[in-house]
Every structure is written in C-alpha cells, then in structure tokens.
C-alpha positions as CSV (number, residue, x, y, z in Angstrom):
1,X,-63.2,13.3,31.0
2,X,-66.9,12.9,30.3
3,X,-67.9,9.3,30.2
4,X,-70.6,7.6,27.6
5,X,-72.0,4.5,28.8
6,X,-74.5,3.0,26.7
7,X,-76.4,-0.8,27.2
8,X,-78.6,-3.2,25.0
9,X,-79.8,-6.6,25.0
10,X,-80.6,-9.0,22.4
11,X,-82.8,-11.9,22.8
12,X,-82.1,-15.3,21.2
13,X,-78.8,-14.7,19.8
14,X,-75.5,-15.9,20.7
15,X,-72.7,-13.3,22.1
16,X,-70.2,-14.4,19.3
17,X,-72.3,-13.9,16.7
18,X,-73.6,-10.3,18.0
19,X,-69.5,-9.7,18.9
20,X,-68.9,-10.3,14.8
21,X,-71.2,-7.4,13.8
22,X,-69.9,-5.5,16.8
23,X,-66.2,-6.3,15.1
24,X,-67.1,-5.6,11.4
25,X,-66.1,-1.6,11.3
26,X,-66.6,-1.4,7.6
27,X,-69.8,-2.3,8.3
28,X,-70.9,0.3,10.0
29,X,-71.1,2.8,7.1
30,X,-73.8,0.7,5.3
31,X,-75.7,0.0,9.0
32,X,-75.8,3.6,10.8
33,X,-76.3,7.2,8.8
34,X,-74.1,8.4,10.9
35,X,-71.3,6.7,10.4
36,X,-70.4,8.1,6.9
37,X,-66.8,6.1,6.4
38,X,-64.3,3.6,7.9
39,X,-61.2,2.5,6.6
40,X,-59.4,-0.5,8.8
41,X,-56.2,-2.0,8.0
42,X,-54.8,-4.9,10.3
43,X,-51.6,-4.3,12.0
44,X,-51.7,-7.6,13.6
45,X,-53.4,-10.9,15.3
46,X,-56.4,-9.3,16.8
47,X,-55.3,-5.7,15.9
48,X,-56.3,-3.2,13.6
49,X,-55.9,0.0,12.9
50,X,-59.4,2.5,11.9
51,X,-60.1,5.5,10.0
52,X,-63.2,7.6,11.1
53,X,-65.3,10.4,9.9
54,X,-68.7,10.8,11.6
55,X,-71.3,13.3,11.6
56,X,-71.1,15.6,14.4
57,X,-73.9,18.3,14.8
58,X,-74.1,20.1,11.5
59,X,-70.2,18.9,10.4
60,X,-67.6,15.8,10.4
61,X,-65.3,14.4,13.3
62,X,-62.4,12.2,11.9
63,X,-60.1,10.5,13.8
64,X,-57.9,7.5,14.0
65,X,-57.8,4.9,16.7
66,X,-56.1,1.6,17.5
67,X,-58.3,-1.1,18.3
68,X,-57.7,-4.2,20.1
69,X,-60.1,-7.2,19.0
70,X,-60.5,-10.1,21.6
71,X,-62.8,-12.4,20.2
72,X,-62.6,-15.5,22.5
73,X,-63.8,-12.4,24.9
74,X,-65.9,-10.6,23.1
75,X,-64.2,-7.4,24.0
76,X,-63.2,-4.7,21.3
77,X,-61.4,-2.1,23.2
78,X,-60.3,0.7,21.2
79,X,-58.1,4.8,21.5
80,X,-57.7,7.6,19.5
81,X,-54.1,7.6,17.9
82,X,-55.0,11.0,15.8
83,X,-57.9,13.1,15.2
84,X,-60.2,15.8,15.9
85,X,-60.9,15.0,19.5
86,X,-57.9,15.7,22.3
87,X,-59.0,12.4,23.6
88,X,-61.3,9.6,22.9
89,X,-61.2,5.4,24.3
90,X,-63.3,2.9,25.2
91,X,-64.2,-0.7,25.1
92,X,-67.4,-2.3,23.6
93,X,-68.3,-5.8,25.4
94,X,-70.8,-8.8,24.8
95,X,-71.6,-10.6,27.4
96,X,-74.1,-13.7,27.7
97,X,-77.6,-12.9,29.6
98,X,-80.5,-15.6,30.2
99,X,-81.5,-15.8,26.4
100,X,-79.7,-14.1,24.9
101,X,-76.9,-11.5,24.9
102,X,-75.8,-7.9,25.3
103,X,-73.8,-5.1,24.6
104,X,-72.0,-2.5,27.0
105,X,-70.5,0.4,24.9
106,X,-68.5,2.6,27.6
107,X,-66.4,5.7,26.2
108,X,-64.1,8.3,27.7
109,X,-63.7,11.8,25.0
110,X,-62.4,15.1,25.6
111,X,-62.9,17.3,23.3
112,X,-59.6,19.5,23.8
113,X,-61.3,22.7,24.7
114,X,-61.2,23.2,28.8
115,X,-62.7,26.6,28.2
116,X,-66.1,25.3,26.4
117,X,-66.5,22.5,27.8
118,X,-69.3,22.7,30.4
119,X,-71.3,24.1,26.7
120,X,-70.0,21.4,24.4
121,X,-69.3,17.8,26.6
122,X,-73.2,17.5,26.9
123,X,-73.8,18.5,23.4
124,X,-71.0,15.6,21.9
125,X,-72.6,13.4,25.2
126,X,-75.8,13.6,23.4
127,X,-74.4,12.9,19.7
128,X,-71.8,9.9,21.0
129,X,-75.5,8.1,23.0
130,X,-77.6,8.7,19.9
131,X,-75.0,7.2,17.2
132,X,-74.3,4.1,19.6
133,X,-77.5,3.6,20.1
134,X,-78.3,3.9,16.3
135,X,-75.8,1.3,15.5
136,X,-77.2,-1.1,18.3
137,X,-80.2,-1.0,16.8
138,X,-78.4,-1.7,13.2
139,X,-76.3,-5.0,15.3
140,X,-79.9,-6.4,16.3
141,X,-81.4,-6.0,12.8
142,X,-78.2,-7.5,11.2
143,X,-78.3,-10.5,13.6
144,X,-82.3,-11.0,12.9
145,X,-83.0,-10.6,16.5
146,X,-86.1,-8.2,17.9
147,X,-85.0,-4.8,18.0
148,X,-82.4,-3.7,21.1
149,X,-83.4,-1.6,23.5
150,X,-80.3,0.6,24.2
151,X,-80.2,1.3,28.0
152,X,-78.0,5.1,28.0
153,X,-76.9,5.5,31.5
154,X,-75.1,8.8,32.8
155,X,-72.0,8.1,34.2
C-alpha cells in the first residue's frame, strides 16, 4: 500500500492547542478548498465517526472512517469503514519541538485497482500531499502562528 507521509512545524504554539484544530473535522470545510464536506457524529469517549467527500483530480472521493481521538496524546488515528477507496488509515500526531510544536500526518490508501495502480498511486500520492499540506497551512493560520512549512517525505 502506498504510504503518505507529510511534516510541519509551528513555532510558538502549544501542541494542545495545534491538536484542537487538528481535531475539529467540521472545520476543515471552511479551512481547505479541498475539503468540500464533513459530517462527524460521536460514537463514544474519544470516538467519532466521519463523513467525507473531497476533491480528487477533476471529481469527488467520499468515504467513511472511524476515528480515534486521544487528546492527552495528541494522536488522532483514523480507517476507512466505507467508501470509495479499497483502503485508506492513518494517524495524525502533535508532538512538542524546541518552541513550538508539530504535526506528522502518515497515511496508508489503496485505491482497489491492482491493475492501474503503478498509473494512479502516484497521481492520488500527489493529491493526498497537496490537500494535507493545504490544511497544515489552514492549522497554522487558525492557531495565529507563522505559516507551516509542510516537510512531504516519500515513504
């Protein structure tokens, strides 16, 4: 399964309060074009469940995942239940640096189609890195810190 890691730091803000606009799905609609709408519902303490429709290429990806919300961590950790994709998971982590904090967004998707995928893993590779880092760049504006740098590293 192609892997999507993607890295940022932030500056002179606290991990907790960059983990809160990490948390805040419905959100991310009003922060990142891309990101066109998110439905959550909680299933439980530090569970929820999320709706998805994205913009992919020139069309929509929808899918819904189960995500797990650790805030004393600062770990979201998240997996497709239903959706477009064969597969999709991953986790998004903050994590206290000298001054600051950052985010690790790492991601696992296969698109379901063994037969195109050598044409079509790099092209959802490339979408997956540029809406991440759209939406880190959305988490530093919202928490008044100087813009991230996203750091996308192959896997």
């Amino acid at each position: 399964m192609p892997t999507v890691v993607v890295r940022a730091e932030y500056p002179g803000v606290s991990r907790h309060t960059l983990f809160e606009q990490v948390a805040d799905f419905s959100r991310y609609p009003q922060i990142a074009d891309s990101v066109r709408e998110v439905k959550v519902s909680r299933t439980g303490d530090g569970f929820v469940l999320s709706e998805w429709e994205v913009e992919f290429r020139r069309g929509l990806l929808r899918w819904t995942e189960h995500d797990e919300i650790d805030h004393e961590r600062c770990v979201l950790s998240f997996e497709q239940i239903a959706g477009d994709l064969a597969a999709f998971t991953g986790v998004w982590s903050v994590a206290e640096i000298p001054g600051g904090a950052s985010i690790t967004f790492e991601a696992y998707f296969d698109l379901g189609m063994p037969t195109l995928a050598d044409m079509l893993d790099p092209v959802a590779e490339r979408a997956l890195r540029s809406n991440t880092a759209e939406l880190m760049a959305a988490f530093a504006r919202a928490a008044n810190t100087p813009e991230a740098r996203p750091n996308s590293q192959p896997a």
